[in-house]
C-alpha positions as CSV (number, residue, x, y, z in Angstrom):
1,X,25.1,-24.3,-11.2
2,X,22.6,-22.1,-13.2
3,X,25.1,-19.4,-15.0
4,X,28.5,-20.1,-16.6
5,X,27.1,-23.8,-17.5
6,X,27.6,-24.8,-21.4
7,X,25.7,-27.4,-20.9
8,X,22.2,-25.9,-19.4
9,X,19.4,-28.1,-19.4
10,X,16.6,-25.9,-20.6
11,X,14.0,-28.6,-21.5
12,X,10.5,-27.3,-21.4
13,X,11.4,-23.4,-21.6
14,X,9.2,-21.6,-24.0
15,X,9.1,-18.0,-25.0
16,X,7.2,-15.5,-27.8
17,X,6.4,-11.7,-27.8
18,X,4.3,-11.8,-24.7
19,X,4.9,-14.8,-22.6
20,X,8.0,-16.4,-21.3
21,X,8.6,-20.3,-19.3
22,X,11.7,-21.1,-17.9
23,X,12.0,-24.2,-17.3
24,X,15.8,-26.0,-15.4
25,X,16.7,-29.0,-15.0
26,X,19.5,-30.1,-12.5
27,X,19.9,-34.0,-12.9
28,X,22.8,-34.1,-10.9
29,X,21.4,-32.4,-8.1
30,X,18.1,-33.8,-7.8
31,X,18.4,-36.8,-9.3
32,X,14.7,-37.9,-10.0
33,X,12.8,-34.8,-11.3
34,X,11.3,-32.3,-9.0
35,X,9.0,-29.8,-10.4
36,X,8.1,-26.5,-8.9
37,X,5.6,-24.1,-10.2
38,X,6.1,-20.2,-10.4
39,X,2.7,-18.3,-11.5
40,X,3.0,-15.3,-9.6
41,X,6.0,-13.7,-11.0
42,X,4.8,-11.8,-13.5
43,X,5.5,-7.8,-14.7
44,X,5.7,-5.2,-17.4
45,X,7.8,-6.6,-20.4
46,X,10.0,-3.7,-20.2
47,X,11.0,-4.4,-16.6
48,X,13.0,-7.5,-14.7
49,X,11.3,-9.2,-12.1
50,X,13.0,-8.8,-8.6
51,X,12.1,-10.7,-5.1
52,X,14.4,-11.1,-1.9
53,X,13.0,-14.4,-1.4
54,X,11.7,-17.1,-4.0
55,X,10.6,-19.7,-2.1
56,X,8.6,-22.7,-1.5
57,X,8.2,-21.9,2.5
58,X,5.2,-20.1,3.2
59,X,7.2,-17.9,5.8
60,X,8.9,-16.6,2.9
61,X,5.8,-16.2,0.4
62,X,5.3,-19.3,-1.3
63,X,6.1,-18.6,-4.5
64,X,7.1,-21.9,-5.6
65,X,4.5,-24.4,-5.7
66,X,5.4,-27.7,-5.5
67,X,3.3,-30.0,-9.0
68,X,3.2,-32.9,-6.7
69,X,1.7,-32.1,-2.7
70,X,3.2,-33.0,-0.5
71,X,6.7,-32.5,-1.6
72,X,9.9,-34.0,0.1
73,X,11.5,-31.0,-1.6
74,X,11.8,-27.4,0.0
75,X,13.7,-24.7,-2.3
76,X,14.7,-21.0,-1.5
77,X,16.3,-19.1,-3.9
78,X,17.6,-15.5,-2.2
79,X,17.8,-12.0,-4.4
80,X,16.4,-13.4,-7.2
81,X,15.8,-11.5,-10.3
82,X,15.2,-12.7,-14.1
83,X,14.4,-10.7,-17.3
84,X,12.8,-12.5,-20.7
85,X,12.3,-9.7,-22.9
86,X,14.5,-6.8,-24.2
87,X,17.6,-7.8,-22.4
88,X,20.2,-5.4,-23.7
89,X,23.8,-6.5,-22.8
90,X,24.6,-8.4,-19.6
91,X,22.6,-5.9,-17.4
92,X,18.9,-6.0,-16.2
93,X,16.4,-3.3,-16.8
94,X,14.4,-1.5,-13.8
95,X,12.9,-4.3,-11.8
96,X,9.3,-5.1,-10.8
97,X,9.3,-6.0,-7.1
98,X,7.4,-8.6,-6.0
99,X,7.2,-6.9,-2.6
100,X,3.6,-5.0,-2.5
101,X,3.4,-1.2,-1.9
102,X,0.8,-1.7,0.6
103,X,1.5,-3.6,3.9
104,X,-1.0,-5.4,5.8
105,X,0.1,-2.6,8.5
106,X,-0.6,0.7,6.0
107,X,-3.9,-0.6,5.2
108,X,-4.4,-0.8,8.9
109,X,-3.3,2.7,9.5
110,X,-4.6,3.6,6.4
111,X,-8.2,2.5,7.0
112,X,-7.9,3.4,10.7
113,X,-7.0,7.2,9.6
114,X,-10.3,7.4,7.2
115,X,-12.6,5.9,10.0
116,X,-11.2,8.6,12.4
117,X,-11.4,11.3,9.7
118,X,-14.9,10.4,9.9
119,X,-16.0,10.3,13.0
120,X,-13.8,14.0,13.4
121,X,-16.0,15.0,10.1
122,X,-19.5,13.6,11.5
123,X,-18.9,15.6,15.2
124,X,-17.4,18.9,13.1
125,X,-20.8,18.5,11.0
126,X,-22.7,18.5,14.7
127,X,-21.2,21.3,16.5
128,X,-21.8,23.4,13.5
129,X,-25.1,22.4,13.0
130,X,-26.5,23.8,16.8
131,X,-28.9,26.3,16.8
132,X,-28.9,29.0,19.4
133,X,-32.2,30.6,20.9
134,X,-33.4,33.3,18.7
135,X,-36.1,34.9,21.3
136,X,-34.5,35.7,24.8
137,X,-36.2,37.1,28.0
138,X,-36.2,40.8,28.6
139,X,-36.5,41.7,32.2
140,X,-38.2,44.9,31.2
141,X,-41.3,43.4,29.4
142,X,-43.3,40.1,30.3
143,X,-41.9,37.3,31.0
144,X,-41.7,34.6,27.5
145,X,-44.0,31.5,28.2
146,X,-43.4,28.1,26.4
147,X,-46.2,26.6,25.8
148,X,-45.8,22.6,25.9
149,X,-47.3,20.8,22.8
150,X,-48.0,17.2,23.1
Protein backbone atom coordinates (compact mmCIF):
# COMPACT_ATOMS: atom_id res chain seq x y z
CA UNK A 1 0.00 0.00 0.00
CA UNK A 2 3.14 2.31 0.63
CA UNK A 3 5.28 1.91 -2.83
CA UNK A 4 3.86 1.83 -6.37
CA UNK A 5 0.84 4.21 -5.05
CA UNK A 6 0.39 7.51 -7.41
CA UNK A 7 -1.56 8.76 -5.11
CA UNK A 8 0.57 8.70 -1.62
CA UNK A 9 -0.70 10.62 1.04
CA UNK A 10 2.37 12.32 2.43
CA UNK A 11 0.61 15.11 4.50
CA UNK A 12 2.91 16.27 7.29
CA UNK A 13 6.34 14.89 5.81
CA UNK A 14 9.07 17.53 6.10
CA UNK A 15 12.64 17.37 5.08
CA UNK A 16 15.93 19.90 4.80
CA UNK A 17 19.75 19.28 4.77
CA UNK A 18 19.82 17.71 8.23
CA UNK A 19 16.45 16.50 9.34
CA UNK A 20 13.89 14.36 7.67
CA UNK A 21 9.70 13.51 8.82
CA UNK A 22 7.83 11.02 7.13
CA UNK A 23 4.69 11.27 7.72
CA UNK A 24 1.71 8.39 5.80
CA UNK A 25 -1.46 8.49 5.78
CA UNK A 26 -3.75 5.35 4.88
CA UNK A 27 -7.44 6.57 4.99
CA UNK A 28 -8.66 3.57 3.62
CA UNK A 29 -7.09 1.40 5.99
CA UNK A 30 -7.50 3.12 9.15
CA UNK A 31 -10.19 5.03 8.62
CA UNK A 32 -10.12 7.68 11.56
CA UNK A 33 -6.48 8.84 11.92
CA UNK A 34 -3.98 6.92 13.95
CA UNK A 35 -0.76 8.49 14.77
CA UNK A 36 2.38 6.68 15.69
CA UNK A 37 5.57 8.35 16.74
CA UNK A 38 9.14 7.17 15.62
CA UNK A 39 12.06 9.15 17.60
CA UNK A 40 14.47 6.56 17.80
CA UNK A 41 15.37 5.96 14.24
CA UNK A 42 17.96 8.11 13.68
CA UNK A 43 21.66 7.62 11.77
CA UNK A 44 24.56 9.05 9.79
CA UNK A 45 23.09 10.96 6.66
CA UNK A 46 25.15 9.03 4.48
CA UNK A 47 23.67 5.70 5.67
CA UNK A 48 19.83 3.98 5.50
CA UNK A 49 18.36 3.12 8.54
CA UNK A 50 17.71 -0.75 8.83
CA UNK A 51 15.59 -2.70 11.83
CA UNK A 52 14.14 -6.35 11.57
CA UNK A 53 11.23 -5.24 13.55
CA UNK A 54 9.52 -1.69 13.78
CA UNK A 55 7.07 -2.10 16.08
CA UNK A 56 4.66 -0.73 18.57
CA UNK A 57 5.00 -4.16 20.91
CA UNK A 58 7.37 -3.84 23.48
CA UNK A 59 8.50 -7.54 22.76
CA UNK A 60 9.70 -6.26 19.63
CA UNK A 61 11.37 -2.86 20.84
CA UNK A 62 8.78 -0.34 20.91
CA UNK A 63 9.75 1.79 18.43
CA UNK A 64 6.50 3.14 17.60
CA UNK A 65 4.88 5.16 20.05
CA UNK A 66 1.43 5.49 19.97
CA UNK A 67 0.43 10.01 20.25
CA UNK A 68 -2.67 8.95 21.99
CA UNK A 69 -2.10 6.09 25.27
CA UNK A 70 -3.73 3.77 25.33
CA UNK A 71 -4.10 2.88 21.70
CA UNK A 72 -6.61 0.42 20.12
CA UNK A 73 -3.94 0.24 17.39
CA UNK A 74 -0.87 -2.21 17.48
CA UNK A 75 1.45 -1.95 14.21
CA UNK A 76 4.54 -4.09 13.15
CA UNK A 77 6.31 -3.38 10.31
CA UNK A 78 9.09 -6.42 9.53
CA UNK A 79 12.62 -5.60 7.56
CA UNK A 80 12.12 -2.25 7.51
CA UNK A 81 14.60 0.15 6.09
CA UNK A 82 14.24 3.89 4.85
CA UNK A 83 16.80 6.43 3.46
CA UNK A 84 16.13 10.47 3.30
CA UNK A 85 19.20 11.79 2.11
CA UNK A 86 21.59 11.03 -0.84
CA UNK A 87 19.52 8.37 -2.34
CA UNK A 88 21.25 7.61 -5.59
CA UNK A 89 18.96 5.44 -8.00
CA UNK A 90 16.54 2.91 -6.67
CA UNK A 91 19.07 1.36 -4.20
CA UNK A 92 19.82 2.10 -0.50
CA UNK A 93 23.17 2.99 0.83
CA UNK A 94 25.02 0.96 3.81
CA UNK A 95 22.48 0.72 6.59
CA UNK A 96 22.57 1.79 10.24
CA UNK A 97 21.23 -1.00 12.32
CA UNK A 98 19.05 -0.32 14.90
CA UNK A 99 20.20 -3.54 16.62
CA UNK A 100 22.97 -2.48 19.31
CA UNK A 101 26.58 -3.92 19.18
CA UNK A 102 26.48 -4.68 22.76
CA UNK A 103 23.90 -7.21 24.14
CA UNK A 104 22.62 -7.14 27.52
CA UNK A 105 24.55 -10.74 27.60
CA UNK A 106 28.31 -9.20 26.29
CA UNK A 107 28.15 -6.64 28.93
CA UNK A 108 27.46 -9.40 31.32
CA UNK A 109 30.41 -11.47 30.09
CA UNK A 110 32.14 -8.49 29.43
CA UNK A 111 31.96 -6.93 32.95
CA UNK A 112 32.21 -10.50 34.47
CA UNK A 113 35.73 -10.97 32.54
CA UNK A 114 37.18 -7.44 34.01
CA UNK A 115 35.98 -8.30 37.62
CA UNK A 116 37.75 -11.77 37.22
CA UNK A 117 40.77 -10.17 35.57
CA UNK A 118 40.88 -8.42 38.79
CA UNK A 119 40.64 -10.50 41.34
CA UNK A 120 43.53 -12.87 39.10
CA UNK A 121 45.56 -9.37 39.03
CA UNK A 122 45.01 -8.45 42.87
CA UNK A 123 46.18 -12.48 44.00
CA UNK A 124 49.18 -12.29 41.15
CA UNK A 125 50.08 -8.80 42.93
CA UNK A 126 50.04 -11.00 46.48
CA UNK A 127 52.00 -14.05 45.68
CA UNK A 128 54.60 -11.79 44.23
CA UNK A 129 54.66 -9.52 46.90
CA UNK A 130 55.78 -12.44 49.87
CA UNK A 131 58.85 -12.00 51.45
CA UNK A 132 61.06 -14.89 52.39
CA UNK A 133 63.24 -15.10 55.71
CA UNK A 134 66.47 -13.43 55.11
CA UNK A 135 68.32 -14.75 58.42
CA UNK A 136 68.11 -18.70 58.77
CA UNK A 137 69.45 -20.89 61.65
CA UNK A 138 72.85 -22.46 61.37
CA UNK A 139 73.27 -25.60 63.32
CA UNK A 140 76.92 -24.86 63.70
CA UNK A 141 76.61 -21.46 65.64
CA UNK A 142 73.97 -20.39 68.34
CA UNK A 143 70.71 -20.87 67.94
CA UNK A 144 68.72 -17.24 66.36
CA UNK A 145 66.34 -15.87 69.19
CA UNK A 146 63.20 -13.74 68.35
CA UNK A 147 62.65 -11.53 70.58
CA UNK A 148 58.78 -10.62 70.93
CA UNK A 149 57.93 -6.80 70.89
CA UNK A 150 54.68 -5.80 72.21
Amino acid sequence: MTFGVQDLNLTGSFWNDSFARLSLTYEQLFGTTVTFNVSQVMGPSIYSFHCQYVSSLSKNGNLLVPRTQPSLWQMTIQDFQIQAFNVVGEQFSYASDCAGFFSPGIWMGLLTSLFMLFIFTYGLHMILSLKTMDRFDDHKGPAITLTQIV
